[in-house]
CHARMM-style PDB file with segment names, atoms N, HN, CA, C and O in Angstrom:
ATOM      1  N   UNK     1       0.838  -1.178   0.000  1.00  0.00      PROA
ATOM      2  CA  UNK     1       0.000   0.000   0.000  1.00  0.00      PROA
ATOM      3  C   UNK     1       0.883   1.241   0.000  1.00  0.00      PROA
ATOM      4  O   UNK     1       1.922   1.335   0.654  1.00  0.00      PROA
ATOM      5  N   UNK     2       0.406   2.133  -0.747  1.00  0.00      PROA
ATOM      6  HN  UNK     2      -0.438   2.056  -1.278  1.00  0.00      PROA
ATOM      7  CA  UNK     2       1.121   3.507  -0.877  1.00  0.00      PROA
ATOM      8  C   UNK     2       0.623   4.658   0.204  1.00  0.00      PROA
ATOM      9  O   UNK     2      -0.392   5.167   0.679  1.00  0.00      PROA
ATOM     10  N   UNK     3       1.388   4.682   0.227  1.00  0.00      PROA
ATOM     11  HN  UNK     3       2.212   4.269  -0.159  1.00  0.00      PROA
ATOM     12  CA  UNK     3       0.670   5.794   2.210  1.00  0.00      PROA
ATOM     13  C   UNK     3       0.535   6.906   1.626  1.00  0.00      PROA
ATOM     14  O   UNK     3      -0.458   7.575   1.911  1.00  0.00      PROA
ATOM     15  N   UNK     4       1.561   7.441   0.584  1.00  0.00      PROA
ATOM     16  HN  UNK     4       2.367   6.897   0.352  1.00  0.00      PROA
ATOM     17  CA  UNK     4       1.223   8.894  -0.148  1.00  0.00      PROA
ATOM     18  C   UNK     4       0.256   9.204  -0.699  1.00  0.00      PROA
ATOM     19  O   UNK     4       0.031  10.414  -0.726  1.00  0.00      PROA
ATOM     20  N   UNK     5      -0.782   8.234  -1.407  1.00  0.00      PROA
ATOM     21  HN  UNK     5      -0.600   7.251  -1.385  1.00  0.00      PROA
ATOM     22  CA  UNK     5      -2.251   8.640  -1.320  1.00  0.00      PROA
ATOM     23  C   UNK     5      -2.630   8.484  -0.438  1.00  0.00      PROA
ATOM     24  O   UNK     5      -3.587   7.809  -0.818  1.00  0.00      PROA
ATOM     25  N   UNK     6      -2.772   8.538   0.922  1.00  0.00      PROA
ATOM     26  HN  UNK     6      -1.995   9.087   1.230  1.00  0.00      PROA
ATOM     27  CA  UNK     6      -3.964   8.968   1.865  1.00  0.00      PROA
ATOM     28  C   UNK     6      -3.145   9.824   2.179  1.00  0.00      PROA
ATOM     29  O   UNK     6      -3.745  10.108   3.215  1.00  0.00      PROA
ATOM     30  N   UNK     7      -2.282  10.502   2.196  1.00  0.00      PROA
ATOM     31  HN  UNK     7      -1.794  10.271   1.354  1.00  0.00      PROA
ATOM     32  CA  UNK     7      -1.153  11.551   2.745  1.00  0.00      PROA
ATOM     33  C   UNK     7      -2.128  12.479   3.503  1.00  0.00      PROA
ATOM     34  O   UNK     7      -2.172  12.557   4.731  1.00  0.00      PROA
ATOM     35  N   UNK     8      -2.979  13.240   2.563  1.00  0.00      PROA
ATOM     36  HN  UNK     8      -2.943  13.177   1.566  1.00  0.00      PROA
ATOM     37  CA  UNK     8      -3.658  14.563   2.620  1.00  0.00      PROA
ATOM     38  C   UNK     8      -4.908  13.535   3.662  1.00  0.00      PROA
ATOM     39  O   UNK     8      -4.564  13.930   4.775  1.00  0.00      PROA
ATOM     40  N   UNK     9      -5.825  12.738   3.875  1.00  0.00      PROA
ATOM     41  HN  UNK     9      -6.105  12.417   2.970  1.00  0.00      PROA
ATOM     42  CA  UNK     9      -6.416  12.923   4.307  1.00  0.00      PROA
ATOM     43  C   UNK     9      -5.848  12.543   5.493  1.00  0.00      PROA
ATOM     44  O   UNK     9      -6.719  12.938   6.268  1.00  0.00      PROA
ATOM     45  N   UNK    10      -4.835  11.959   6.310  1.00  0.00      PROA
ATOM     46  HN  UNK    10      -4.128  11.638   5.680  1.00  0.00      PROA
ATOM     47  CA  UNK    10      -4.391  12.014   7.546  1.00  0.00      PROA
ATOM     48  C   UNK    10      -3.732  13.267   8.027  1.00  0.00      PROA
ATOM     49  O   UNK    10      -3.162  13.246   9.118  1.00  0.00      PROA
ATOM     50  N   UNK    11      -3.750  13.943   7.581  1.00  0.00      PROA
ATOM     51  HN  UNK    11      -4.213  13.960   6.695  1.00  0.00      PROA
ATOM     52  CA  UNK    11      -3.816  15.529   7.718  1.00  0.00      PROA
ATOM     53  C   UNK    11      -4.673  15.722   8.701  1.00  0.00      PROA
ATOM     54  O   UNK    11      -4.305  16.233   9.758  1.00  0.00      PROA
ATOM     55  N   UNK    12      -6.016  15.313   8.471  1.00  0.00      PROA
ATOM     56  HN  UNK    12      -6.315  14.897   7.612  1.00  0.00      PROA
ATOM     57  CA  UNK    12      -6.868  16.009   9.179  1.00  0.00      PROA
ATOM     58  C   UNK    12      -7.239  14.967  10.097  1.00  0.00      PROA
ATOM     59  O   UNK    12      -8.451  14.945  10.310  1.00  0.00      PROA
ATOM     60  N   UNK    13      -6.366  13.839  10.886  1.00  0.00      PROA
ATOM     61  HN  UNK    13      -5.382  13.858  10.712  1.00  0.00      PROA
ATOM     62  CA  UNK    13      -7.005  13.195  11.930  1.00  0.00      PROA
ATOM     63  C   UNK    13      -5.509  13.098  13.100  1.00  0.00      PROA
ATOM     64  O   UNK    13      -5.384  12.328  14.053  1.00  0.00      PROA
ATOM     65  N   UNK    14      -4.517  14.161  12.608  1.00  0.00      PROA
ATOM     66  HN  UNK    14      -4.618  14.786  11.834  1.00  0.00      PROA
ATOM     67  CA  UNK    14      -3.537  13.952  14.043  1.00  0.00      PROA
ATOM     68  C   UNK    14      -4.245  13.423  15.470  1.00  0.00      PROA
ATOM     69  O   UNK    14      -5.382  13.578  15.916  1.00  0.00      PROA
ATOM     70  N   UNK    15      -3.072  12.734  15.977  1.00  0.00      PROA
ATOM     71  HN  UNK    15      -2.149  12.608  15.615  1.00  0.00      PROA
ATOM     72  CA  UNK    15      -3.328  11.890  17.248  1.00  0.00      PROA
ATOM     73  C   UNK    15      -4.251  11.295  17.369  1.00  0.00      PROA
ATOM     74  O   UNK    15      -4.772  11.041  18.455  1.00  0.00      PROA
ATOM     75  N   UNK    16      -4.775  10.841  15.960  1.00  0.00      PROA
ATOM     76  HN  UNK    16      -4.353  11.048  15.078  1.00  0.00      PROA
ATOM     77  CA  UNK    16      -6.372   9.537  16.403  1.00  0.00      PROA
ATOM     78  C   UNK    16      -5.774   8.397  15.955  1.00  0.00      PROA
ATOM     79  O   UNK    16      -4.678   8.082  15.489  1.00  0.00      PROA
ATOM     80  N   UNK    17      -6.760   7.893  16.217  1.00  0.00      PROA
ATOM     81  HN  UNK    17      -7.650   8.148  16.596  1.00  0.00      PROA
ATOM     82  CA  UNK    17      -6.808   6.223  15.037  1.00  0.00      PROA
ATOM     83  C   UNK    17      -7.026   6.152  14.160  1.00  0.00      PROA
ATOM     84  O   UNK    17      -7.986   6.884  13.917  1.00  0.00      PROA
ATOM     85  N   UNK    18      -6.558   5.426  12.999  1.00  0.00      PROA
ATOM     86  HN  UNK    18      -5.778   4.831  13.196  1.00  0.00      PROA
ATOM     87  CA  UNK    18      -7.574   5.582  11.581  1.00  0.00      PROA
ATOM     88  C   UNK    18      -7.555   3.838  11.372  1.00  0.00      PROA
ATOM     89  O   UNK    18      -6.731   2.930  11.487  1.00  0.00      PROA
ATOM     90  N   UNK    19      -8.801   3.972  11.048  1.00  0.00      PROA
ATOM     91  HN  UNK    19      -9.470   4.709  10.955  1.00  0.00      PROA
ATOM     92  CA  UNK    19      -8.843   2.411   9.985  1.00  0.00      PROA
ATOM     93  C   UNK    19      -8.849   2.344   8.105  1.00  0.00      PROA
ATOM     94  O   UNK    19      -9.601   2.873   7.287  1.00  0.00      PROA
ATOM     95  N   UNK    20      -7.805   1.563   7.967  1.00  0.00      PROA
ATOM     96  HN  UNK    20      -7.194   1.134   8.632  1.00  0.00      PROA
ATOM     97  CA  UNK    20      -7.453   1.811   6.119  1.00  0.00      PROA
ATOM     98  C   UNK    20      -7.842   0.391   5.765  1.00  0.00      PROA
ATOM     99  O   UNK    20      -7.647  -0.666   6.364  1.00  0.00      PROA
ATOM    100  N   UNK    21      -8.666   0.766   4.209  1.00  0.00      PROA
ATOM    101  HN  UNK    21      -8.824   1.625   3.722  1.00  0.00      PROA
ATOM    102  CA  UNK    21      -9.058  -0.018   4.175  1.00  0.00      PROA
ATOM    103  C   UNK    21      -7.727  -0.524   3.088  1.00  0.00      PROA
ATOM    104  O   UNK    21      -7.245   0.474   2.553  1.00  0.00      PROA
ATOM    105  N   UNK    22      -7.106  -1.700   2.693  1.00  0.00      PROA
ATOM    106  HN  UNK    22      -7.498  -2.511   3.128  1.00  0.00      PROA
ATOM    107  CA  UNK    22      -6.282  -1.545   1.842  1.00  0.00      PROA
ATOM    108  C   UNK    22      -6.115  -1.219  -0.115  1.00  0.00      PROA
ATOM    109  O   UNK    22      -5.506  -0.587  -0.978  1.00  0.00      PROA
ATOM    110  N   UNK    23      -7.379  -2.400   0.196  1.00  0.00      PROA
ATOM    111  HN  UNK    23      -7.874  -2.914   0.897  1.00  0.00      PROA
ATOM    112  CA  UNK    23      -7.717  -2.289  -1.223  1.00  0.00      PROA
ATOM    113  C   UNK    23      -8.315  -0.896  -1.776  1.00  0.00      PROA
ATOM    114  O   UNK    23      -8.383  -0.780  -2.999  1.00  0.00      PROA
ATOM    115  N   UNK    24      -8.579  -0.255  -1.286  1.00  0.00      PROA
ATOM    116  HN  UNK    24      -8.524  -0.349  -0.292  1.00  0.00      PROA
ATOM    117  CA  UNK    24      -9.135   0.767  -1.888  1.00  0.00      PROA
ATOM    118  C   UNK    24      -8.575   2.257  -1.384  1.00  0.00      PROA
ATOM    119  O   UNK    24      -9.043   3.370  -1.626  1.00  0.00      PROA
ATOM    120  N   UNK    25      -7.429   1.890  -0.612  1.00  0.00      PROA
ATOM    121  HN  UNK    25      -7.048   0.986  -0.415  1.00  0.00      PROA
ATOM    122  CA  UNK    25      -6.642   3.387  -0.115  1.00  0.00      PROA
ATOM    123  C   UNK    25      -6.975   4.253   0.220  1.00  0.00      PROA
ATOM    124  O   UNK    25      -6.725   5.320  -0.342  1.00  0.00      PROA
ATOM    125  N   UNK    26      -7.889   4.103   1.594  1.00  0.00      PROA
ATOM    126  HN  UNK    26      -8.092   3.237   2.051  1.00  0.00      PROA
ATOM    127  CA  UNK    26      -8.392   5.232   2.213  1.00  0.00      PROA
ATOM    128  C   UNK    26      -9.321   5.102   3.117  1.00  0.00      PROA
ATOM    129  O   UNK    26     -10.365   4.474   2.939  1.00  0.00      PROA
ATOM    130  N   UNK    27      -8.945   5.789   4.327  1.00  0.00      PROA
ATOM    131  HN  UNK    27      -8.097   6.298   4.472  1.00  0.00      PROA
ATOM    132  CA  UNK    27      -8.791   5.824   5.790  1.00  0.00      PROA
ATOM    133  C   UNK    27     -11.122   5.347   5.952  1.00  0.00      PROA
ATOM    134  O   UNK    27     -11.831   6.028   5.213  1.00  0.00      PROA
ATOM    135  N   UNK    28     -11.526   4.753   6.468  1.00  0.00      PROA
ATOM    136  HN  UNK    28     -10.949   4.200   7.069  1.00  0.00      PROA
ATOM    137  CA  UNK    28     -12.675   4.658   6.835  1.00  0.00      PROA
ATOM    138  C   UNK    28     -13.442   4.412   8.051  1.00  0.00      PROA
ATOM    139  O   UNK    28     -14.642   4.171   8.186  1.00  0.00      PROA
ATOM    140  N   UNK    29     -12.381   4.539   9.025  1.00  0.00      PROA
ATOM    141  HN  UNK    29     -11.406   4.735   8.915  1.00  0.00      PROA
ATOM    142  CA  UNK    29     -12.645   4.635  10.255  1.00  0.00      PROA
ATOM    143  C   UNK    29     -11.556   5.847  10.908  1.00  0.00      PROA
ATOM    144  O   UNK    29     -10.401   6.049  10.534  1.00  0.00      PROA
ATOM    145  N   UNK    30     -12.366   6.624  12.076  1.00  0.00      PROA
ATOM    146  HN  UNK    30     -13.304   6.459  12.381  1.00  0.00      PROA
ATOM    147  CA  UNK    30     -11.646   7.418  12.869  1.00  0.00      PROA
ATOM    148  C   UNK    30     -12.005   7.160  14.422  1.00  0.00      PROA
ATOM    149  O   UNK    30     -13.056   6.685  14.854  1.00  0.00      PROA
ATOM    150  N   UNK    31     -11.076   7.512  15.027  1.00  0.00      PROA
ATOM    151  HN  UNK    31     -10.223   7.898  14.675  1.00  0.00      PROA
ATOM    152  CA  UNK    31     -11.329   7.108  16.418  1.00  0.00      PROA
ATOM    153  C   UNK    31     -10.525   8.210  17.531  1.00  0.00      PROA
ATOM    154  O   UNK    31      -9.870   9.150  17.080  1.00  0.00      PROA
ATOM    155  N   UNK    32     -10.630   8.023  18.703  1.00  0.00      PROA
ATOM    156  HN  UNK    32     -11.161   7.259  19.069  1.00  0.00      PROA
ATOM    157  CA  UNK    32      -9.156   8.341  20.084  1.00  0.00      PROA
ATOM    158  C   UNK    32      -8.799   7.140  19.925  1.00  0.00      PROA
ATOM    159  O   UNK    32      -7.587   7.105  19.712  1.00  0.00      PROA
ATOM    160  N   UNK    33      -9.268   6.132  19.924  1.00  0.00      PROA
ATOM    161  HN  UNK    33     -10.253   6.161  20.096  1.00  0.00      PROA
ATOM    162  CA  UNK    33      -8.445   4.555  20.143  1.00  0.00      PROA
ATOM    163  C   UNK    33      -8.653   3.592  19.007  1.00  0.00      PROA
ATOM    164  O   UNK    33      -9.520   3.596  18.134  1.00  0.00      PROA
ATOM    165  N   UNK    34      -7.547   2.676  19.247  1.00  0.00      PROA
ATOM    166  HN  UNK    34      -6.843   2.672  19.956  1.00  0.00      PROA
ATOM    167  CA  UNK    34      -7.950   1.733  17.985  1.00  0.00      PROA
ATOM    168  C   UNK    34      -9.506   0.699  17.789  1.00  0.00      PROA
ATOM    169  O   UNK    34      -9.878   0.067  16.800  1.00  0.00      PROA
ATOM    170  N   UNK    35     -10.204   0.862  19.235  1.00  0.00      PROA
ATOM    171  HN  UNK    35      -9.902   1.375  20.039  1.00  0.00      PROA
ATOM    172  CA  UNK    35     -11.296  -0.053  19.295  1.00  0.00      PROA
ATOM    173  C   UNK    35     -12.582   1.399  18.701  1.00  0.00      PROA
ATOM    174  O   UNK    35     -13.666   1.009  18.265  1.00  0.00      PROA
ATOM    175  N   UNK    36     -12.394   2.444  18.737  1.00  0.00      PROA
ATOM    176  HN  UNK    36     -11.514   2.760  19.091  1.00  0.00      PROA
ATOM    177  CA  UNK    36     -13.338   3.324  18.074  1.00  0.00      PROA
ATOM    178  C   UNK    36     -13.108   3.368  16.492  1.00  0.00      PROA
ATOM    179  O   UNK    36     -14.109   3.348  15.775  1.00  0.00      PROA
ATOM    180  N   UNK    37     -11.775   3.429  15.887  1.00  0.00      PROA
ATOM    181  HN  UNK    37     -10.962   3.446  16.469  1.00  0.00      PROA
ATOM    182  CA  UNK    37     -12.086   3.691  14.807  1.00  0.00      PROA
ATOM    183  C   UNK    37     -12.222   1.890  13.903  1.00  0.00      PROA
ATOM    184  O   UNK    37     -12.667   1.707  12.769  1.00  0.00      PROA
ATOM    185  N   UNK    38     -11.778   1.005  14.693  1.00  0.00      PROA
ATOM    186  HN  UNK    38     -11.416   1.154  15.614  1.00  0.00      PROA
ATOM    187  CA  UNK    38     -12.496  -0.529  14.429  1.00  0.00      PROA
ATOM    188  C   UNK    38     -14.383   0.061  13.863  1.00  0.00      PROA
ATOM    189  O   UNK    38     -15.001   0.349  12.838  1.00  0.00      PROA
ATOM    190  N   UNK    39     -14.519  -0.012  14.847  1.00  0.00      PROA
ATOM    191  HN  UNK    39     -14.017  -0.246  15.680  1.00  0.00      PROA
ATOM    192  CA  UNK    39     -16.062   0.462  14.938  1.00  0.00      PROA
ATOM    193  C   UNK    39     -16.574   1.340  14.197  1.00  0.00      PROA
ATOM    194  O   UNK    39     -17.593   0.890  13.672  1.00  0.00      PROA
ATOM    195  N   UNK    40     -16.377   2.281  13.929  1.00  0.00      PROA
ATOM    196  HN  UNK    40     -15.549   2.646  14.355  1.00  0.00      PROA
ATOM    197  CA  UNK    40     -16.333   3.179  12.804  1.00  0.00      PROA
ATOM    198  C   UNK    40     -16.579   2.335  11.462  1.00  0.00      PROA
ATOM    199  O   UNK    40     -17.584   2.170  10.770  1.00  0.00      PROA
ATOM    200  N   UNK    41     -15.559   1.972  11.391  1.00  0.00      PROA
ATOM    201  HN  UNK    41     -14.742   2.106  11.953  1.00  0.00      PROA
ATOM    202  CA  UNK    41     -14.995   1.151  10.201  1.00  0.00      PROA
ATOM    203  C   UNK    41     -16.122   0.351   9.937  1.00  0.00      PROA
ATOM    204  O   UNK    41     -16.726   0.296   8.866  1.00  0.00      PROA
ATOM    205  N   UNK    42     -16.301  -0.091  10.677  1.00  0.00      PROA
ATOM    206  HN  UNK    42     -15.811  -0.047  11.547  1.00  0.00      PROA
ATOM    207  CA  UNK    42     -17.643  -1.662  11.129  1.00  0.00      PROA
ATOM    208  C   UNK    42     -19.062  -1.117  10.565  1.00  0.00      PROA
ATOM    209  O   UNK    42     -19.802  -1.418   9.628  1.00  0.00      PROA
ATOM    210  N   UNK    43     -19.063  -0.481  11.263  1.00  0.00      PROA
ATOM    211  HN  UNK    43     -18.462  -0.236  12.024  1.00  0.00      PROA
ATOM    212  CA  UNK    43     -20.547   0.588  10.669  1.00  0.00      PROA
ATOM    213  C   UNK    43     -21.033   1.168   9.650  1.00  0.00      PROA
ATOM    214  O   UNK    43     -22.160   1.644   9.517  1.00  0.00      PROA
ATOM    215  N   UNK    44     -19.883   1.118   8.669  1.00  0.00      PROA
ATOM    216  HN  UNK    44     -18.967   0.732   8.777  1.00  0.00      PROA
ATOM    217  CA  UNK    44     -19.495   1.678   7.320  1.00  0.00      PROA
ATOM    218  C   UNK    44     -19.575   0.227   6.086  1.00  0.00      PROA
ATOM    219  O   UNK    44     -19.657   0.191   4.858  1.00  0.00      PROA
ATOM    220  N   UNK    45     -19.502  -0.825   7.149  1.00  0.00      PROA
ATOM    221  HN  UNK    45     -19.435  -0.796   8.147  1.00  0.00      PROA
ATOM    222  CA  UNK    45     -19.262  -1.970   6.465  1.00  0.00      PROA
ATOM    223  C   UNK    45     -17.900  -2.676   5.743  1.00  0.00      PROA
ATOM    224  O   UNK    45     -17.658  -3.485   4.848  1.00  0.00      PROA
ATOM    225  N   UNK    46     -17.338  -2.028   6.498  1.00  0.00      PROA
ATOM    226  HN  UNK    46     -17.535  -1.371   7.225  1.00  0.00      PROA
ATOM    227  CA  UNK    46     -15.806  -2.389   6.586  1.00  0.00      PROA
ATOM    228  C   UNK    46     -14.768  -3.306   7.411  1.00  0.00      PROA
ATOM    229  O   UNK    46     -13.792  -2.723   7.883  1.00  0.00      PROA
ATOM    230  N   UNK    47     -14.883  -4.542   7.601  1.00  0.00      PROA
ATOM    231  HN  UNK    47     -15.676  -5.016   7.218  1.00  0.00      PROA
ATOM    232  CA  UNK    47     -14.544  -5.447   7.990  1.00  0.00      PROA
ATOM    233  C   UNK    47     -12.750  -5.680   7.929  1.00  0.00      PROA
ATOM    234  O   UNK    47     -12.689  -5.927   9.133  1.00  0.00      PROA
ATOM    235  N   UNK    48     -12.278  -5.715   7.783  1.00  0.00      PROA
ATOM    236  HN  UNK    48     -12.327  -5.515   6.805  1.00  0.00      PROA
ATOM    237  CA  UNK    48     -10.954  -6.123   7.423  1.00  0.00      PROA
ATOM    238  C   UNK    48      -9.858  -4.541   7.254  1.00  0.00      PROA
ATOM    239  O   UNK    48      -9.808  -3.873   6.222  1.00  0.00      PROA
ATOM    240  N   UNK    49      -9.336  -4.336   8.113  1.00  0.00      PROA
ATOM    241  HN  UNK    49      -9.377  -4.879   8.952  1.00  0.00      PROA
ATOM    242  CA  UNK    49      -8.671  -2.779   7.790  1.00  0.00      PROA
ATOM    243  C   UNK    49      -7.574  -2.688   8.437  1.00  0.00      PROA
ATOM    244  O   UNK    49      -7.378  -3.575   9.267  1.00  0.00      PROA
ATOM    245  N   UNK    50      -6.950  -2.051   8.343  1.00  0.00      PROA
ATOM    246  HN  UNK    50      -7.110  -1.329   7.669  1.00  0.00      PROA
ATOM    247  CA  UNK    50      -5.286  -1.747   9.190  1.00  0.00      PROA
ATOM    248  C   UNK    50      -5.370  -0.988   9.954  1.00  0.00      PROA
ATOM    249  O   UNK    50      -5.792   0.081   9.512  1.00  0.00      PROA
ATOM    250  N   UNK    51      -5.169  -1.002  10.933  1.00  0.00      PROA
ATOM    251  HN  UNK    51      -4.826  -1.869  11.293  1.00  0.00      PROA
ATOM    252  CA  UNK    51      -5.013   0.223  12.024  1.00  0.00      PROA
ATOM    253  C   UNK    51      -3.687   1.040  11.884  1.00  0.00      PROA
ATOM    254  O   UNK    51      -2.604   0.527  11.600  1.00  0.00      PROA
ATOM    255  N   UNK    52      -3.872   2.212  12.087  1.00  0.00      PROA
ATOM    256  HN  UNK    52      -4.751   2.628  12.317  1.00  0.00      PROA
ATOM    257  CA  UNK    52      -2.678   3.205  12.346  1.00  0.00      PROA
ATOM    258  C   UNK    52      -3.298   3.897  12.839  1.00  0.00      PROA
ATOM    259  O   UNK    52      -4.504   4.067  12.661  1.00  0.00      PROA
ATOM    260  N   UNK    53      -2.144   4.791  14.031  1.00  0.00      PROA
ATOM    261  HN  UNK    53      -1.164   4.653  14.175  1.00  0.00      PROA
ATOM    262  CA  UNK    53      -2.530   5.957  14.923  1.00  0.00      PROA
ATOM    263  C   UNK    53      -1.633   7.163  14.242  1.00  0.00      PROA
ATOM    264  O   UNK    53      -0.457   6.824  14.112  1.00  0.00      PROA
ATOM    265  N   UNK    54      -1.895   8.337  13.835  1.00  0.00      PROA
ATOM    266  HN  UNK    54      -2.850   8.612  13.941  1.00  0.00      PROA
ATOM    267  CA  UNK    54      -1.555   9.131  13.457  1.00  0.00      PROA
ATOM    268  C   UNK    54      -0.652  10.012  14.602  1.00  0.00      PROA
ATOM    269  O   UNK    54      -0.983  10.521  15.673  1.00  0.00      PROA
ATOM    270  N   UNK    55       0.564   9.956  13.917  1.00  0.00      PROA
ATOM    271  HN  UNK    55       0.833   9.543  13.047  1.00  0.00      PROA
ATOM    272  CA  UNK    55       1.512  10.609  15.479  1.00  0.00      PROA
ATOM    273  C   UNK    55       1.294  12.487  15.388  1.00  0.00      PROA
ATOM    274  O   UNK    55       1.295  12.975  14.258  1.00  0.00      PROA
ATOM    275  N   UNK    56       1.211  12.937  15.970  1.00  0.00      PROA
ATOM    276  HN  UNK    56       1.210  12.540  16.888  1.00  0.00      PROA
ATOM    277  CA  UNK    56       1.504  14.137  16.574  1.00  0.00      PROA
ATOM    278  C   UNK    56       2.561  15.591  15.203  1.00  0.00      PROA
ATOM    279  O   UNK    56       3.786  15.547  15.318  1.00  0.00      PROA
ATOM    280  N   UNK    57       2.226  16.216  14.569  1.00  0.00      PROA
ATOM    281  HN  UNK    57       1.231  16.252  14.475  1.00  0.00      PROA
ATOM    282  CA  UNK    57       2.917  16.705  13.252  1.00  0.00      PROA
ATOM    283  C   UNK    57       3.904  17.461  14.318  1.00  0.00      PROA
ATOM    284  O   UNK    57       5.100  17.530  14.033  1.00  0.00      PROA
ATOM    285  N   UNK    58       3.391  18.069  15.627  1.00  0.00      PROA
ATOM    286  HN  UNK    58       2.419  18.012  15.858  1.00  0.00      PROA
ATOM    287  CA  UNK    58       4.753  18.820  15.859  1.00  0.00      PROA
ATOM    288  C   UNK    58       6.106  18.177  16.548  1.00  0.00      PROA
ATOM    289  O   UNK    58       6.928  18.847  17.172  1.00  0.00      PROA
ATOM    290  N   UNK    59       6.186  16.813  16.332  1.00  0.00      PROA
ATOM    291  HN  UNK    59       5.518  16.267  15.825  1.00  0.00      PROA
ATOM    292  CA  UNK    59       6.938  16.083  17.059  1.00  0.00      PROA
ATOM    293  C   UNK    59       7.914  15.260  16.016  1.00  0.00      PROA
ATOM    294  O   UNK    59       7.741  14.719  14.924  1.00  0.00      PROA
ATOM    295  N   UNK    60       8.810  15.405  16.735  1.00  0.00      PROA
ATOM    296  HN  UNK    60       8.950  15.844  17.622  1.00  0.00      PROA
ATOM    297  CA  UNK    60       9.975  14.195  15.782  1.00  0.00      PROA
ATOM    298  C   UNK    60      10.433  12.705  16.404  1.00  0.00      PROA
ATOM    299  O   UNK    60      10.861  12.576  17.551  1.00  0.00      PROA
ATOM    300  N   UNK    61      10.280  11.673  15.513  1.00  0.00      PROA
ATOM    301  HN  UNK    61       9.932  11.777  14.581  1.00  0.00      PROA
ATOM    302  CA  UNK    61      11.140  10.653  16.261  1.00  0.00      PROA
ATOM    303  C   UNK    61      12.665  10.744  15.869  1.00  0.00      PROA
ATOM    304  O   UNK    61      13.046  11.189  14.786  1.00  0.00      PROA
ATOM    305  N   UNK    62      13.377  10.341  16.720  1.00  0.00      PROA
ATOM    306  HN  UNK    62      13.068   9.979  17.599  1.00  0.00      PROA
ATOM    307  CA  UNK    62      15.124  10.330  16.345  1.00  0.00      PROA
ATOM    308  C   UNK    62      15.367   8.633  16.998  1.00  0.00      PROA
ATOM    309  O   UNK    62      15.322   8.535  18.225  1.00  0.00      PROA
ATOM    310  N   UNK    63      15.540   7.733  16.424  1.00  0.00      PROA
ATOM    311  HN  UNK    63      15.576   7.812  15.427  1.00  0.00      PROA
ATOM    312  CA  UNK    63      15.714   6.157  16.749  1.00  0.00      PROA
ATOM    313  C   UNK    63      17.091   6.306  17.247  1.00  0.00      PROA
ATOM    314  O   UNK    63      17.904   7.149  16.868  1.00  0.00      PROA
ATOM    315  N   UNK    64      17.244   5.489  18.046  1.00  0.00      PROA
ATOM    316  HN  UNK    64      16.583   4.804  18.354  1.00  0.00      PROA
ATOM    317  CA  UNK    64      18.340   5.240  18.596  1.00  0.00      PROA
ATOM    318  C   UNK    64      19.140   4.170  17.777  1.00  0.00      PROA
ATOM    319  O   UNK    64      18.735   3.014  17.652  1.00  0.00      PROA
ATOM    320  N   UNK    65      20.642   4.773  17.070  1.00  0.00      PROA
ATOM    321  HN  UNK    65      20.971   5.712  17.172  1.00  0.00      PROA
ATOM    322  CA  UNK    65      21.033   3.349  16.625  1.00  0.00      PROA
ATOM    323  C   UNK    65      21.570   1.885  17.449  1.00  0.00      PROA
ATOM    324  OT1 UNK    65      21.816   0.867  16.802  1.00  0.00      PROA
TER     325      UNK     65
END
């Protein structure tokens, strides 16, 4: 899956949950937690989806090597 098409619409859900659906590239659940935007998703008729939590835009990770 290409994350750069949904780029723009995780824009507009910093620090939630999103549910993606894969096949069709694009976010169909939103949530605070991963069991809300499940549900979301569910309600929409969306069964099968990836979870990701959208991190924070004013923040950086730096990994430790």
């Amino acid at each position: 899956m290409d994350l750069t098409a949904i780029a723009t619409q995780l824009e507009k859900h910093e620090n939630k949950w999103v549910a993606i659906d894969e096949s069709q590239e694009k976010i169909v659940g939103v949530g605070n937690d991963a069991f809300e935007a499940t549900t979301d998703a569910e309600r929409q008729g969306y069964q099968d989806t990836i979870l990701f939590k959208v991190p924070s835009f004013d923040s950086a990770l730096i990994p430790l090597a």
